[in-house]
DRENSE-329430 format. One line per field, with one value per residue (C-alpha): y, x, z; residue in one letter. Coordinates in steps of 0.05 Angstrom, whole numbers, m for minus. Layout:
! residues N
c2 (Y; ...)
c1 (X; ...)
c3 (Z; ...)
residu (A; ...)
//
This chain:
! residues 218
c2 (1009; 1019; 998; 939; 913; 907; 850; 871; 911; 982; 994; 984; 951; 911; 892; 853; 801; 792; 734; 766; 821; 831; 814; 874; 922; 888; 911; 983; 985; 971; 1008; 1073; 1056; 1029; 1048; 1002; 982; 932; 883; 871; 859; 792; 765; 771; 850; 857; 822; 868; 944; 926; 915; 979; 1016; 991; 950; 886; 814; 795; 731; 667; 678; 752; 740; 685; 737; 791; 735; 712; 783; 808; 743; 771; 835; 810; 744; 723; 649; 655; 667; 623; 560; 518; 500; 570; 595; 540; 559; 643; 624; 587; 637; 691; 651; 656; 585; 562; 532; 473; 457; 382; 369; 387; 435; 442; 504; 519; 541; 605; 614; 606; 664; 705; 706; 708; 772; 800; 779; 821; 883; 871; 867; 877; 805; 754; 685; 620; 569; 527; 559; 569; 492; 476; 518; 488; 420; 443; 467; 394; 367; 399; 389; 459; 458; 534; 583; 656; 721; 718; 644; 654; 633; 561; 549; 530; 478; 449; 438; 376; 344; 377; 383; 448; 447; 445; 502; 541; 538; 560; 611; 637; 640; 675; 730; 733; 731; 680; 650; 572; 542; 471; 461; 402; 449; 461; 409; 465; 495; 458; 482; 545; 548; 526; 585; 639; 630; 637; 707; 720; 698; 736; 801; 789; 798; 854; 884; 871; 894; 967; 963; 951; 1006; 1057; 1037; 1020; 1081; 1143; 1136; 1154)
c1 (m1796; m1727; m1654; m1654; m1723; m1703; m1671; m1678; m1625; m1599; m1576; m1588; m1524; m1541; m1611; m1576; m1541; m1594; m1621; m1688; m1701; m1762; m1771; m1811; m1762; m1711; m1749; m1763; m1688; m1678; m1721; m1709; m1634; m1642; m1713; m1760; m1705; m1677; m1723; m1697; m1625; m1597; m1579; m1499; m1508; m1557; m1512; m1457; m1489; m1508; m1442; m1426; m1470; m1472; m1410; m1442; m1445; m1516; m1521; m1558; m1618; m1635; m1616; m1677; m1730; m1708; m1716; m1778; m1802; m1779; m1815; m1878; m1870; m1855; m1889; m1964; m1935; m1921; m2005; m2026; m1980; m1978; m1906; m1880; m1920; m1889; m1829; m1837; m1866; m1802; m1763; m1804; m1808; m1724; m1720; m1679; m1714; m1696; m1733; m1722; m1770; m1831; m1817; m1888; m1896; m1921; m1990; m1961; m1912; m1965; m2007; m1956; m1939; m2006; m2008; m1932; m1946; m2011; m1971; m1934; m1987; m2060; m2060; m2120; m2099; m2121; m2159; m2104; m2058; m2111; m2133; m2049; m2056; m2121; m2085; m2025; m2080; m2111; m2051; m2039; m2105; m2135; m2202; m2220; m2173; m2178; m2147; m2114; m2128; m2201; m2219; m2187; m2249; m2289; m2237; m2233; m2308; m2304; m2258; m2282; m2347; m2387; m2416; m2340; m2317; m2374; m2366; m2288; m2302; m2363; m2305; m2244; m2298; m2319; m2249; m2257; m2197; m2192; m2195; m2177; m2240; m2269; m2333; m2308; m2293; m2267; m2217; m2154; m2176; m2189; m2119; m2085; m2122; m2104; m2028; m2030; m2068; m2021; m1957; m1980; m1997; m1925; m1898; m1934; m1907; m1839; m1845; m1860; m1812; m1752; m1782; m1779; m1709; m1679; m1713; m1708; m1633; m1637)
c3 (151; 179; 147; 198; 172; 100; 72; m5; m43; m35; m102; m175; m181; m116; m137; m206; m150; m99; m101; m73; m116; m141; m227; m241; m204; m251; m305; m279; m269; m338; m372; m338; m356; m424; m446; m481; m531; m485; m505; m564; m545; m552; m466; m488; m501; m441; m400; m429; m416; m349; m332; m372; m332; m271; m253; m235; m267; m258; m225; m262; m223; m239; m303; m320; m276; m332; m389; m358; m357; m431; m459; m428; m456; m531; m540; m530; m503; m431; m437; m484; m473; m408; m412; m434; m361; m336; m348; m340; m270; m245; m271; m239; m177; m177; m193; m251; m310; m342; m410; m414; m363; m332; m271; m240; m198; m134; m131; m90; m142; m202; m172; m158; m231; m256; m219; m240; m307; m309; m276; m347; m397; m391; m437; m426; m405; m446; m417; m431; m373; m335; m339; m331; m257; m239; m238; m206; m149; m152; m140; m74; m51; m65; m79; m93; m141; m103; m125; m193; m199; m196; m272; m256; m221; m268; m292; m221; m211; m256; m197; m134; m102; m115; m50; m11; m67; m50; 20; 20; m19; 21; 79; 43; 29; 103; 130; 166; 200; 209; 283; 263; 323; 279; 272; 201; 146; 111; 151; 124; 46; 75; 103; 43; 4; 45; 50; m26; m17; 37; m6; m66; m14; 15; m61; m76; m7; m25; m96; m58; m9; m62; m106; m47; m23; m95; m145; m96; m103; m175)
residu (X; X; X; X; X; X; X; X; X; X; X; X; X; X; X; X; X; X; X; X; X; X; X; X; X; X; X; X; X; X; X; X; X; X; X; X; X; X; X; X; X; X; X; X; X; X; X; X; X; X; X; X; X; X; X; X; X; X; X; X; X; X; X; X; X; X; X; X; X; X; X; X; X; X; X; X; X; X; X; X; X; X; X; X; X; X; X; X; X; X; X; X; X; X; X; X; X; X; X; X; X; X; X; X; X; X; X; X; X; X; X; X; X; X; X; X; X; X; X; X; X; X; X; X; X; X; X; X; X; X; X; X; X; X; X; X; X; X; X; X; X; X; X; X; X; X; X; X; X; X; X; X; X; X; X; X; X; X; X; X; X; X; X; X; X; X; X; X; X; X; X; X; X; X; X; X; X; X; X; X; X; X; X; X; X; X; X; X; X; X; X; X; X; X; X; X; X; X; X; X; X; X; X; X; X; X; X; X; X; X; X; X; X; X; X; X; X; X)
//
């Protein structure tokens, strides 16, 4: 990776105003600052030490990723309740929430939180969220859950047929890549699926790359 290839921050104080930086490297950021006591600050003194310490207002955005994030670490919800993931996942997706209505995330944006929010706590989701993603899959047409999303499955086979499910999923797991040849019925689902994978790989990618640039500066 050279300079000219990264987009991301270059600084800790940088990484509290760009709008791209990753949630957990807010948190890393915060707790090697702060330690785990941050959590328990009220957002006015949060807001307050960080510009203390680093000289920076953080901007609206970062500042629901690190609310979105310290509710995961405190509070079962964001695992247990749809609308609290709901919420956690727009705010983790860099999207501001708004909690008079419902704000129903992309299915890209619901895995990549299932899998940040797991990076947080080793917690077990409920059915519940799990059953609240499976629609939000239905609704774009998905008919198979892959990755992270994998336990909606069960919850989607009551709307999809098995035999299609079966058949996506038999091709994620071979790799295969979709020739839109009309010798598959299943190549548009299949497509659908793996930008997900490839969005949630791209996160996971960038999560690194802002560690590496951001952290090694001390």
């Amino acid at each position: 990776m050279t300079e000219l290839s990264y987009t991301g921050p270059f600084s800790k104080k940088a990484a509290f105003t760009q709008p791209i930086t990753h949630p957990l490297l807010l948190d890393l950021i915060l707790i090697k600052a702060f330690g785990a006591e941050y959590l328990t600050w009220e957002p006015e003194t949060l807001w307050k030490e960080i510009e203390l310490t680093f000289g920076v207002t953080t901007s609206e955005v970062n500042k629901n990723k690190i609310q979105a994030v310290k509710t995961c670490h405190v509070v079962d919800r964001p695992y247990e309740a749809w609308e609290v993931f709901e919420k956690v996942a727009t705010s983790l997706g860099g999207a501001i929430p708004k909690f008079d209505v419902i704000q129903k995330p992309s299915p890209h944006l619901c895995a990549s939180a299932v899998e940040n929010m797991q990076h947080v706590r080793d917690k077990k989701f409920s059915d519940e969220v799990y059953k609240y993603i499976a629609a939000v899959l239905l609704d774009d047409g998905i008919s198979y859950a892959h990755g992270p999303l994998e336990p909606c499955n069960k919850h989607m086979l009551l709307y999809v047929d098995p035999v299609l499910q079966k058949r996506v999923k038999q091709a994620i797991e071979k790799g295969r890549i979709p020739t839109f040849d009309g010798n598959n019925d299943e190549d548009v689902q299949v497509a659908k699926v793996l930008s997900i994978k490839d969005y949630v790989e791209f996160e996971s990618r960038r999560l690194l790359r802002q560690m590496n640039v951001v952290m090694k500066k001390g």
